[in-house]
N, C-alpha and C positions, 0 to 999 in steps of 0.2 A: 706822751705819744712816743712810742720807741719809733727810730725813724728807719729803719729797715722795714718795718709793721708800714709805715706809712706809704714807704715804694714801691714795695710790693701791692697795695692796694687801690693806687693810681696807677700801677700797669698794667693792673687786673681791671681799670675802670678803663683806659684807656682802650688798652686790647682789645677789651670788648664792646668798645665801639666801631673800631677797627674791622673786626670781625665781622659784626653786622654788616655794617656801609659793604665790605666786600660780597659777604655772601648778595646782597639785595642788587648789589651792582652786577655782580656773575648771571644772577639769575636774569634781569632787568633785558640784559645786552647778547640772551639766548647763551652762554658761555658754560649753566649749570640748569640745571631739571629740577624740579622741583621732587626730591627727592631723598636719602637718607643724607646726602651729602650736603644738603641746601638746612634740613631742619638739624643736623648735628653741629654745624655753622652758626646757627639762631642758638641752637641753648647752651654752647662754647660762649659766645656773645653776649645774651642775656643772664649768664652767670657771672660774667664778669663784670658787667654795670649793676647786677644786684651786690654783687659784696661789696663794690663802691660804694651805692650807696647807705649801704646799712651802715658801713664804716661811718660815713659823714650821715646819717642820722635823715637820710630823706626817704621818709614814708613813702611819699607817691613812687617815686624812683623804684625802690624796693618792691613794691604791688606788680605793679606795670611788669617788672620783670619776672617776679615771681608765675604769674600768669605765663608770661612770654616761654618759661621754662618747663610748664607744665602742658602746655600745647606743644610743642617742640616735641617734647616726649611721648604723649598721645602720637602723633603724627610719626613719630617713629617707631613706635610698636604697629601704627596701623599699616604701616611700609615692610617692617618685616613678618608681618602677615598673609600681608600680600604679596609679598616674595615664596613664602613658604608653599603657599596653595595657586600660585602660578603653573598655569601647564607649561610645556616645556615649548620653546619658539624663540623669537629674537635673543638675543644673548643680554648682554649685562648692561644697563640704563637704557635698555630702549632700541638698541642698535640689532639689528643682522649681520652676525658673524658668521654667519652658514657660508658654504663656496657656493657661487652663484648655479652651478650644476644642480646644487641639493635642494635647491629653494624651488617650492611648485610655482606651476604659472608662467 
């Protein structure tokens, strides 16, 4: 085991635990939307607890993330999809940046 190979793949297991617990906690506590920013957090995340554990040889580990990676990715093609063929209205996550003159009603 070369031990630079090793640090690097416990930071990479670590982080991406790290990663996760924060993005689920942003999203949890209203802080992050459930949005490119929330699922590019998941598979940041779930990529680094998969090469962990492929490194240490844990199947399930491996699976679960592997999954967790591929929904992530779905889920952001289907976000900028839906960005693309959005009409034009509230500005960027959700928000109205319009000046309140411009906004009907």
């Amino acid at each position: 085991m070369r031990p630079v190979l090793a640090v690097a793949i416990e930071v990479a297991g670590w982080g991406g635990a790290a990663v996760l617990l924060l993005a689920y906690g942003l999203l949890a506590t209203g802080r992050l939307t459930d949005g490119a920013s929330y699922h590019s957090l998941n598979v940041l995340g779930a990529a680094g607890l998969g090469a962990n554990g492929a490194y240490h040889g844990a199947v399930p580990s491996v699976a679960l993330n592997v999954v967790w990676v591929a929904l992530g990715v779905v889920a952001l093609r289907r976000s900028a999809r839906d960005r693309r063929s959005a009409p034009e209205g509230p500005g960027e996550h959700g928000l109205d940046d319009r000046r309140p003159s411009d906004r009907a009603g």
